[in-house]
KOLMI-59065 format. One record per residue (C-alpha): residue number from 1; residue in one letter; x, y, z. Coordinates in steps of 0.1 Angstrom, whole numbers, padded with zeros to 4 digits, always signed. Layout:
// residues N
+------+------+-------+-------+-------+
: bami : roke :  east : north :    up :
+------+------+-------+-------+-------+
:  NUM :    A :     X :     Y :     Z :
...
+------+------+-------+-------+-------+
This chain:
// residues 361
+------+------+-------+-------+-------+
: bami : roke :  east : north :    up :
+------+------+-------+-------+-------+
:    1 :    X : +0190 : +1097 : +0978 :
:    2 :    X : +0225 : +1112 : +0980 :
:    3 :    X : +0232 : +1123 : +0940 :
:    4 :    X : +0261 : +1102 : +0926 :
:    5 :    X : +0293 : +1113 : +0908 :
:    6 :    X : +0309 : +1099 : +0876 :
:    7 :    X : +0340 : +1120 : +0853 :
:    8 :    X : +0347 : +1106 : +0823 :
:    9 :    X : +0383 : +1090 : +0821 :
:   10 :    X : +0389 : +1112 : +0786 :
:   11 :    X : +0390 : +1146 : +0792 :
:   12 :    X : +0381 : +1160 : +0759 :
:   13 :    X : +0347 : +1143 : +0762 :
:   14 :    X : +0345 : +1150 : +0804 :
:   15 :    X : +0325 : +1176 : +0817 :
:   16 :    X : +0330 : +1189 : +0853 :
:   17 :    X : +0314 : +1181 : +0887 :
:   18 :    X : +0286 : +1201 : +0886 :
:   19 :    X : +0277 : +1231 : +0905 :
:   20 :    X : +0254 : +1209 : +0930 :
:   21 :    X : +0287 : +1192 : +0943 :
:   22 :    X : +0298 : +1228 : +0957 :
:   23 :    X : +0266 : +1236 : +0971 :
:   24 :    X : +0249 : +1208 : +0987 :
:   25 :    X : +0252 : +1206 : +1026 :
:   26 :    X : +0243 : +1168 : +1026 :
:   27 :    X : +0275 : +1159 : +1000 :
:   28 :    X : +0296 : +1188 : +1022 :
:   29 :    X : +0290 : +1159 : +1053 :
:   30 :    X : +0289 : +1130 : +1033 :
:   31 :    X : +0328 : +1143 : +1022 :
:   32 :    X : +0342 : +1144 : +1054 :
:   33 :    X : +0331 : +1104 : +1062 :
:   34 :    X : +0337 : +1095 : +1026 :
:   35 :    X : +0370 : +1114 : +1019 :
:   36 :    X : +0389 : +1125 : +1047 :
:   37 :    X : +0383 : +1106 : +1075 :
:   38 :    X : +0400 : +1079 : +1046 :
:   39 :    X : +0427 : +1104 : +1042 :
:   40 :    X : +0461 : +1113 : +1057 :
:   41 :    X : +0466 : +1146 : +1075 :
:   42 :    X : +0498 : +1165 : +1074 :
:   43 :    X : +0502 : +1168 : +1115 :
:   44 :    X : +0536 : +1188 : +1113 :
:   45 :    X : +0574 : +1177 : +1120 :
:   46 :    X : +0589 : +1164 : +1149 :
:   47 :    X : +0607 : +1200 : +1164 :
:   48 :    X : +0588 : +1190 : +1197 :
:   49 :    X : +0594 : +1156 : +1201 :
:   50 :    X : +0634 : +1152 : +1193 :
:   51 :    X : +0635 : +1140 : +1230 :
:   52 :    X : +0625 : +1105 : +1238 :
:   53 :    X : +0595 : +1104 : +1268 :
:   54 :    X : +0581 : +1131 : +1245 :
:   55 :    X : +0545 : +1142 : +1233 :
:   56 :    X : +0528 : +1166 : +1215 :
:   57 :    X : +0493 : +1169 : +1206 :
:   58 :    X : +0473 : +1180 : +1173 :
:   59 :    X : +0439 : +1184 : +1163 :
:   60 :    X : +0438 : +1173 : +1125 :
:   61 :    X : +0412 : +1199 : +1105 :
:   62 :    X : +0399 : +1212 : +1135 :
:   63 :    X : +0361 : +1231 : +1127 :
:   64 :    X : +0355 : +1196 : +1099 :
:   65 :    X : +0375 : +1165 : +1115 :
:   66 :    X : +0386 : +1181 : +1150 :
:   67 :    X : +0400 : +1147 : +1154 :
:   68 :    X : +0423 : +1156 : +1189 :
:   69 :    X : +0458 : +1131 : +1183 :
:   70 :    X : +0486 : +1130 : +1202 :
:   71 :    X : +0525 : +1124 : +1189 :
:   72 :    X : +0548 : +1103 : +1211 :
:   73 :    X : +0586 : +1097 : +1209 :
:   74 :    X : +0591 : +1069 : +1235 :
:   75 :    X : +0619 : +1056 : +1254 :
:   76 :    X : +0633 : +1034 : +1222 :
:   77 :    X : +0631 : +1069 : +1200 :
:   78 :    X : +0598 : +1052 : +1181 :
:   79 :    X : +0570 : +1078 : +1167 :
:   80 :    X : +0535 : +1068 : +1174 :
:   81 :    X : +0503 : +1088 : +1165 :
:   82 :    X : +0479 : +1082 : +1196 :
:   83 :    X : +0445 : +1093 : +1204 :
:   84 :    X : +0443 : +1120 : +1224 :
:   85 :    X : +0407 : +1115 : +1242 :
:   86 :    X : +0410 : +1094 : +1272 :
:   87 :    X : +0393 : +1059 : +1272 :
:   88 :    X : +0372 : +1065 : +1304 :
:   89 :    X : +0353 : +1090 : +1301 :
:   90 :    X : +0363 : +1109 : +1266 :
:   91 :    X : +0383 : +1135 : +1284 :
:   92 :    X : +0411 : +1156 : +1263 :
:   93 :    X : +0446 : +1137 : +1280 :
:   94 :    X : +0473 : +1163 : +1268 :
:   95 :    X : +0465 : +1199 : +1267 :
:   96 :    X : +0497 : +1208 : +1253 :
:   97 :    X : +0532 : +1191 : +1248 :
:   98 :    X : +0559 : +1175 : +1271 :
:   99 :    X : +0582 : +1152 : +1282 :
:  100 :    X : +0571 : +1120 : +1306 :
:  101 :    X : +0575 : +1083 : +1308 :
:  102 :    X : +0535 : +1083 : +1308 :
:  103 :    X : +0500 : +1099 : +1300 :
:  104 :    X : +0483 : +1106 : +1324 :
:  105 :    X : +0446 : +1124 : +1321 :
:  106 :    X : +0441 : +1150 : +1345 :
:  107 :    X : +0401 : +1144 : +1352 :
:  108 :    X : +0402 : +1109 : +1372 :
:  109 :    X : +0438 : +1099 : +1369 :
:  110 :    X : +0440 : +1071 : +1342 :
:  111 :    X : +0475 : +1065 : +1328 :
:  112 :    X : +0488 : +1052 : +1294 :
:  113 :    X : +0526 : +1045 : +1279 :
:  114 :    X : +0539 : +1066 : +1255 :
:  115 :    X : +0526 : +1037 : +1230 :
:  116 :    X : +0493 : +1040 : +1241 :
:  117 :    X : +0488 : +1008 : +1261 :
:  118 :    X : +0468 : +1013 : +1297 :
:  119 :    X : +0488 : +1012 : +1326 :
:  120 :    X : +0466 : +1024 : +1355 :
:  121 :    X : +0434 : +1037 : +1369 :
:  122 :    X : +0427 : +1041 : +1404 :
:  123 :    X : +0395 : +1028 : +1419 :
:  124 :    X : +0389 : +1003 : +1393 :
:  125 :    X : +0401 : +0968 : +1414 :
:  126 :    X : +0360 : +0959 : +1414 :
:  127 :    X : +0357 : +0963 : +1381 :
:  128 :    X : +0353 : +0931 : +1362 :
:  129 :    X : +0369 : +0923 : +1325 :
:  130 :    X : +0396 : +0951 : +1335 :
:  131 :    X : +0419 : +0959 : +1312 :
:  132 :    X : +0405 : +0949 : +1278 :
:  133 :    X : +0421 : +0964 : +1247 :
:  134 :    X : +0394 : +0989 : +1245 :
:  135 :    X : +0411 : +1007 : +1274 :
:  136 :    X : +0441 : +1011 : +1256 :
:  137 :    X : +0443 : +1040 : +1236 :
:  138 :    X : +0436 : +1040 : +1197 :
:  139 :    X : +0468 : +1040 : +1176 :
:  140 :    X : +0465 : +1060 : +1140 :
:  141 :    X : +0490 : +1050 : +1111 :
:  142 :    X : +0519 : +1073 : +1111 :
:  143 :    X : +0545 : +1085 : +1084 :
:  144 :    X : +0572 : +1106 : +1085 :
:  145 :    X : +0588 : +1119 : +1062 :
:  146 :    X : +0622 : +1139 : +1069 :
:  147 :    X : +0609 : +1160 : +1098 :
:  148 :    X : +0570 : +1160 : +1087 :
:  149 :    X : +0543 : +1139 : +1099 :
:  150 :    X : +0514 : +1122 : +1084 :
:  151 :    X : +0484 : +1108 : +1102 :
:  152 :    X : +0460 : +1085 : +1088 :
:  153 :    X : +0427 : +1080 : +1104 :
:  154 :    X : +0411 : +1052 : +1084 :
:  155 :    X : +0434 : +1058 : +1049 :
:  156 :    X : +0425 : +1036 : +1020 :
:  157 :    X : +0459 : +1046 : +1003 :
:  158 :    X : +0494 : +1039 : +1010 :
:  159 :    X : +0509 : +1078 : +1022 :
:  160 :    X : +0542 : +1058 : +1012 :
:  161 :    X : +0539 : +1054 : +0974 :
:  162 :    X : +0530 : +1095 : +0971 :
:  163 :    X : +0566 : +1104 : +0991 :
:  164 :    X : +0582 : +1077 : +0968 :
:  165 :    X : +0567 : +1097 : +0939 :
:  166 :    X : +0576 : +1130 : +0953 :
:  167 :    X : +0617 : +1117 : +0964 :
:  168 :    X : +0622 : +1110 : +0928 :
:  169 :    X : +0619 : +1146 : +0922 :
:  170 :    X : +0635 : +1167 : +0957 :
:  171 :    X : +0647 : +1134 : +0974 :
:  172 :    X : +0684 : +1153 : +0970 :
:  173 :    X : +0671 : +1182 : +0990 :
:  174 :    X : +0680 : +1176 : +1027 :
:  175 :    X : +0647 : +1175 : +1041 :
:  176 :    X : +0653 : +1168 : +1077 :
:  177 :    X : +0677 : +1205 : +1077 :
:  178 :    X : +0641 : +1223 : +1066 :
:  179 :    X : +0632 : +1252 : +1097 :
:  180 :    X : +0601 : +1261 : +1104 :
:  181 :    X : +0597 : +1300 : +1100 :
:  182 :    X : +0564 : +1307 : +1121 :
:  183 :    X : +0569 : +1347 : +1107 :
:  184 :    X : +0566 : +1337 : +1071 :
:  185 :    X : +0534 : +1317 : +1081 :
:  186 :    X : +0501 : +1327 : +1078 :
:  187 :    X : +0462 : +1311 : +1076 :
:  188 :    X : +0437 : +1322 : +1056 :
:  189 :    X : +0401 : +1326 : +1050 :
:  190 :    X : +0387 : +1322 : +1021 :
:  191 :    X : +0350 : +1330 : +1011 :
:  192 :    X : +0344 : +1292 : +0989 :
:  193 :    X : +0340 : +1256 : +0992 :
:  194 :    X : +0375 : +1240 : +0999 :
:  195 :    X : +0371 : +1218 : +0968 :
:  196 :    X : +0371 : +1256 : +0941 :
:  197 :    X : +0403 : +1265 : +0964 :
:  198 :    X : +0417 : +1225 : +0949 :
:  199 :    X : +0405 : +1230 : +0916 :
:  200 :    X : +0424 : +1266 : +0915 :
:  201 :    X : +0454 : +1253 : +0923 :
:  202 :    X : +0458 : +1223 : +0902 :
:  203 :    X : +0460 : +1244 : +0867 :
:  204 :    X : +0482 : +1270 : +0858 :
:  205 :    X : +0460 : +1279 : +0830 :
:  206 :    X : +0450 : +1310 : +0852 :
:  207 :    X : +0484 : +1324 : +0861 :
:  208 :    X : +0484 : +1348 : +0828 :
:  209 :    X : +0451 : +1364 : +0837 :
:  210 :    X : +0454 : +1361 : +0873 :
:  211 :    X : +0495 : +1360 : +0884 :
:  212 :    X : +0508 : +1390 : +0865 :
:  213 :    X : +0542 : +1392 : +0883 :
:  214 :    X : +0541 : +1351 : +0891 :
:  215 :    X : +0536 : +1351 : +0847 :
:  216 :    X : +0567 : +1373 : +0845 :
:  217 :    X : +0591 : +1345 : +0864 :
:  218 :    X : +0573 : +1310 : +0847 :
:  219 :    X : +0574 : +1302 : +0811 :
:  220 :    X : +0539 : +1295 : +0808 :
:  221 :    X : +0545 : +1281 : +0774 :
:  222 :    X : +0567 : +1250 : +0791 :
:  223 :    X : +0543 : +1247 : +0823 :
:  224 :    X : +0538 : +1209 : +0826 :
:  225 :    X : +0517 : +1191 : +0846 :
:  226 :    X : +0523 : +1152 : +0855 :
:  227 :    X : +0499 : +1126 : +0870 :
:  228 :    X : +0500 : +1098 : +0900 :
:  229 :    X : +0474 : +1078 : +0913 :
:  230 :    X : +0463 : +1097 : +0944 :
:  231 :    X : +0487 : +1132 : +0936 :
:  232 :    X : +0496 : +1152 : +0909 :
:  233 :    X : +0528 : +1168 : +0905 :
:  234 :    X : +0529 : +1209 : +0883 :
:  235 :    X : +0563 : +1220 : +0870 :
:  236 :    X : +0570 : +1252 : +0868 :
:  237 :    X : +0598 : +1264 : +0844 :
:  238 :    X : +0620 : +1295 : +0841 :
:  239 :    X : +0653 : +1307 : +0831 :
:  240 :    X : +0683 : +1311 : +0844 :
:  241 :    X : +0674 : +1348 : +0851 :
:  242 :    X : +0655 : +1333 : +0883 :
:  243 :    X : +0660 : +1315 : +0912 :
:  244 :    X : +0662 : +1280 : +0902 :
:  245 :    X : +0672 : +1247 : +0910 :
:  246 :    X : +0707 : +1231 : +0909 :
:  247 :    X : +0704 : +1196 : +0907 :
:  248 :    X : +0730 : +1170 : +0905 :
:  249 :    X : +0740 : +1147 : +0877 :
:  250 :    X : +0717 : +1116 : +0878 :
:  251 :    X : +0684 : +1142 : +0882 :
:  252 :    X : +0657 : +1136 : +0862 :
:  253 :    X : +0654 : +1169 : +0855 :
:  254 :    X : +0692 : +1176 : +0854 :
:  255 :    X : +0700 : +1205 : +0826 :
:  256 :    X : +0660 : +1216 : +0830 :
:  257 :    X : +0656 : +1251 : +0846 :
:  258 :    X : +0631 : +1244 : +0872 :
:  259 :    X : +0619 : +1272 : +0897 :
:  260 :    X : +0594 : +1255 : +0916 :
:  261 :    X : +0579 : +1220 : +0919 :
:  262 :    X : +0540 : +1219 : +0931 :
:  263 :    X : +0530 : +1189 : +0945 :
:  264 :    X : +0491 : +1186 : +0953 :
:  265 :    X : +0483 : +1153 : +0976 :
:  266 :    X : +0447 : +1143 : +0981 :
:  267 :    X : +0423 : +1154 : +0989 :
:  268 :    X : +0439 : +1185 : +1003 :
:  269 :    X : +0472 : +1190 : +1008 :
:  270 :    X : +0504 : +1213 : +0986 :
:  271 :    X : +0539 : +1205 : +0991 :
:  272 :    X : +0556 : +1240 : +0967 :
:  273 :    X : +0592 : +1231 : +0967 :
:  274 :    X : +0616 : +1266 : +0956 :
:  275 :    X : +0649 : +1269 : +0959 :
:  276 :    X : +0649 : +1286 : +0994 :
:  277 :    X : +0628 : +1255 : +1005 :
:  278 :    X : +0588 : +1247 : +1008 :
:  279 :    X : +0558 : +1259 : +1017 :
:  280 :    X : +0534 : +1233 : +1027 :
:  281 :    X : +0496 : +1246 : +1018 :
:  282 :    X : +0468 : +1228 : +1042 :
:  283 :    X : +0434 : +1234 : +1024 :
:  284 :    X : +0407 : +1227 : +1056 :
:  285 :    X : +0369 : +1228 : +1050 :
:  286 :    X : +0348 : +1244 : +1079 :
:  287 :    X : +0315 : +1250 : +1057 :
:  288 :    X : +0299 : +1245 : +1026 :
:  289 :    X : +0313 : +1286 : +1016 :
:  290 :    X : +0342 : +1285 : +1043 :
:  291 :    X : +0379 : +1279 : +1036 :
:  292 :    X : +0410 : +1280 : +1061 :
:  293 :    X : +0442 : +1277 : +1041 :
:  294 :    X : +0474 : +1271 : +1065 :
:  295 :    X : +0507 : +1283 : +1047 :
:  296 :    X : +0535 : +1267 : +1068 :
:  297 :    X : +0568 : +1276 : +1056 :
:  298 :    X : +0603 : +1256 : +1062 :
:  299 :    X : +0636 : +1274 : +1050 :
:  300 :    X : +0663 : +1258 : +1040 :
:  301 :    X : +0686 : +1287 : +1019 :
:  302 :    X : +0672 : +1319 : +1030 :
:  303 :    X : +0697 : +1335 : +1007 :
:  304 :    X : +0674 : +1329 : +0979 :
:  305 :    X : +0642 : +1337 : +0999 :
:  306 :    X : +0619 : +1364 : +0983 :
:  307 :    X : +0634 : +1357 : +0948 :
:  308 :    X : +0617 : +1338 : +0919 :
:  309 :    X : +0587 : +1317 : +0918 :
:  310 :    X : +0583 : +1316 : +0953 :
:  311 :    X : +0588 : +1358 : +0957 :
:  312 :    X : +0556 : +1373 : +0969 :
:  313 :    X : +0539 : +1342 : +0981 :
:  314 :    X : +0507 : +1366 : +1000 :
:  315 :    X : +0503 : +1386 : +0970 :
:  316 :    X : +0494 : +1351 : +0949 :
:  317 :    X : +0474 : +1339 : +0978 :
:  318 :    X : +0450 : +1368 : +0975 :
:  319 :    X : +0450 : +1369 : +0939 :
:  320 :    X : +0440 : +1334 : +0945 :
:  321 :    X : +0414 : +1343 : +0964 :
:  322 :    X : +0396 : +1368 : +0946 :
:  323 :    X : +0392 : +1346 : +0920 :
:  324 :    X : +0380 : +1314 : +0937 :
:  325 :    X : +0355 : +1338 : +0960 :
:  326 :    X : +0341 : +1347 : +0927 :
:  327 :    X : +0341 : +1315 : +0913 :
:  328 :    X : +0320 : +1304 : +0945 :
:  329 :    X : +0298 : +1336 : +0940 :
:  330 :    X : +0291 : +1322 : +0903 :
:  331 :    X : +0283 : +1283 : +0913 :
:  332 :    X : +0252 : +1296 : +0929 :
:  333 :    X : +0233 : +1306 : +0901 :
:  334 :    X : +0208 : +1283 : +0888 :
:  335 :    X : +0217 : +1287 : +0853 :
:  336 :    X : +0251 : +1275 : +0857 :
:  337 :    X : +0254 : +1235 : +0862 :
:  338 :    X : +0290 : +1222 : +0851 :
:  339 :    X : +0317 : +1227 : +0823 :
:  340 :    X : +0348 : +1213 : +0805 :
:  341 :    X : +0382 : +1206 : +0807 :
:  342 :    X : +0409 : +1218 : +0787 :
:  343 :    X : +0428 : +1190 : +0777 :
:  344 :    X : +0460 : +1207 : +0774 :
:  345 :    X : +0456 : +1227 : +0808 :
:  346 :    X : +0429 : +1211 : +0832 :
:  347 :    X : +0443 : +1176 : +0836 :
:  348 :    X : +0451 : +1181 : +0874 :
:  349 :    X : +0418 : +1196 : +0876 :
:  350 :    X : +0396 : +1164 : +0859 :
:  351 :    X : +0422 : +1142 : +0878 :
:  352 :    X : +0409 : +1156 : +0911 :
:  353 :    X : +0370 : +1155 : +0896 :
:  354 :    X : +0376 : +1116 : +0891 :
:  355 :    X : +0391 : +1110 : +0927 :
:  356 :    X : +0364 : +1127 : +0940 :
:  357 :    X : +0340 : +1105 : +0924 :
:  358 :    X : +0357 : +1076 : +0927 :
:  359 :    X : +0352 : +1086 : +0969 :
:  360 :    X : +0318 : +1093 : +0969 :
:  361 :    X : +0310 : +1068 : +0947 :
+------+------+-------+-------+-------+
């Protein structure tokens, strides 16, 4: 029987998931039907498909989900999020992007619009009940979002409602002018269970002991965390010292000095906005003590790059990592089973713990 989950709603009585949840193959696969296959995906931004008659495939967490998708732009400038695995016979349709009227898959000839609808298979005329709508291919919700794109493979939240709750904050910031800077990108592995890499990132109570030059640039003492229903939003304040935000008049944080904004979507996706622009943190299971983290950045003031919060970005990520590889190291003993929150610091933290069990549960 697969162990059930349950956070209490007030953190100062809550204790953590326990140490089981992070070690326990049979939850590790019971996570990936239970949480992210009713997810959304961050899939990119449109740089490849600005033309109509264009495509470009994806494979959303490939080594958990290795779901193979395919983006469109067709001849009316419409976005559509397509399986990319032929209905015939399961082969892989595009190999890697371009620009036709038409899919076509290279192992027996079967064709598909850019929408996804059959159009043609040779040597089928005998074939009786030919086309049904199982020969089209499957169509995946689809956001976008300035130039980014969100897939959603069977989501059980609206993708909609987060961006709404994320535009009230960087809405000003021209989002569609952000440039992908492949250079300043980077994956990593990391030695732990992608949930510790989640729970690390939603607190700054760590960044004195851990952050020492990060602790230098953020008054800690002002560090604020705010919740949503399925993302959490920290706040990270500094002085006018630092690279910081210049917002206009009808802001909500208008007069606030504000170096960074750190959005966290679940289950497993960071949108960091700085002033020089965002980097977008993909946190993406492959085992129970296997992490890859994809850091995708998109410039839009490289003037202020490698200033402020969002100086020195690597340098974080491995003092990141130390910790949470420790962390991971420590969840194995048999003495240790869960802990607490603190209710002043941890309430991203216990929010993530509760829409975890709310998902298994």
């Amino acid at each position: 029987m697969t162990q059930s989950f349950k956070i209490h709603s007030d953190i100062s009585v809550a204790e953590t998931l326990p140490s089981s949840f992070y070690r326990d193959s049979k939850i590790f696969e019971k996570i990936r039907n239970d949480i992210f296959l009713k997810s959304w995906q961050f899939i990119g931004d449109d740089s490849q498909i600005k033309l109509n008659n264009s495509f470009m495939p994806y494979t959303i967490l490939d080594g958990f989900l290795t779901e193979p998708v395919i983006v469109t732009r067709d001849d009316e400038s419409k976005v559509h999020c397509l399986t990319n695995v032929c209905t015939h016979r399961g082969n892989i349709i595009a190999l890697g992007p371009g620009k036709s009227k038409k899919l076509t898959c290279c192992y027996h000839g079967r064709a598909f619009d850019l929408k996804g609808n059959f159009k043609s298979m040779p040597e089928f005329e005998e074939t009786k009940n030919f086309p049904s709508k199982n020969d089209n291919l499957h169509r995946f919700p689809l956001e976008k979002w300035g130039s980014f794109l969100f897939a959603g493979l069977n989501p059980s939240f609206e993708i909609k409602n987060v961006l709404t709750v994320i535009n009230e904050r960087v809405g000003f910031l021209p989002l569609d002018q952000f440039t992908y800077e492949p250079n300043l990108s980077k994956d990593y592995l990391v030695n732990c269970h992608w949930a510790l890499y989640c729970d690390n990132y939603l607190e700054g109570f760590h960044i004195p002991f851990v952050h020492e030059g990060l602790n230098k640039v953020l008054d800690y003492s002002n560090y604020k965390t705010v919740l949503y229903d399925h993302c959490n939003l920290q706040i990270g304040f500094s002085d006018e010292s630092n690279e910081i935000f210049t917002f206009p008049k009808d802001h909500i944080d208008y007069g606030k000095n504000i170096a960074a904004y750190y959005y966290w979507v679940f289950p497993n996706m960071m949108f960091n906005f700085y002033p020089w622009g965002l980097s977008i943190n993909i946190v993406k299971p492959l085992s129970v003590n296997k992490t890859k983290v994809s850091f995708l950045t998109y410039i839009f003031d490289d003037s202020k790059l490698h200033k402020g919060a969002g100086n020195d970005i690597d340098k974080v990520e491995r003092e990141d990592e130390f910790i949470v590889e420790n962390v991971n190291k420590g969840i194995q003993s048999s003495f240790y089973k869960s802990g607490r929150y603190s209710p002043t610091r941890e309430q991203g933290v216990h929010h993530f713990h509760r829409l975890i069990a709310q998902f298994l549960n």
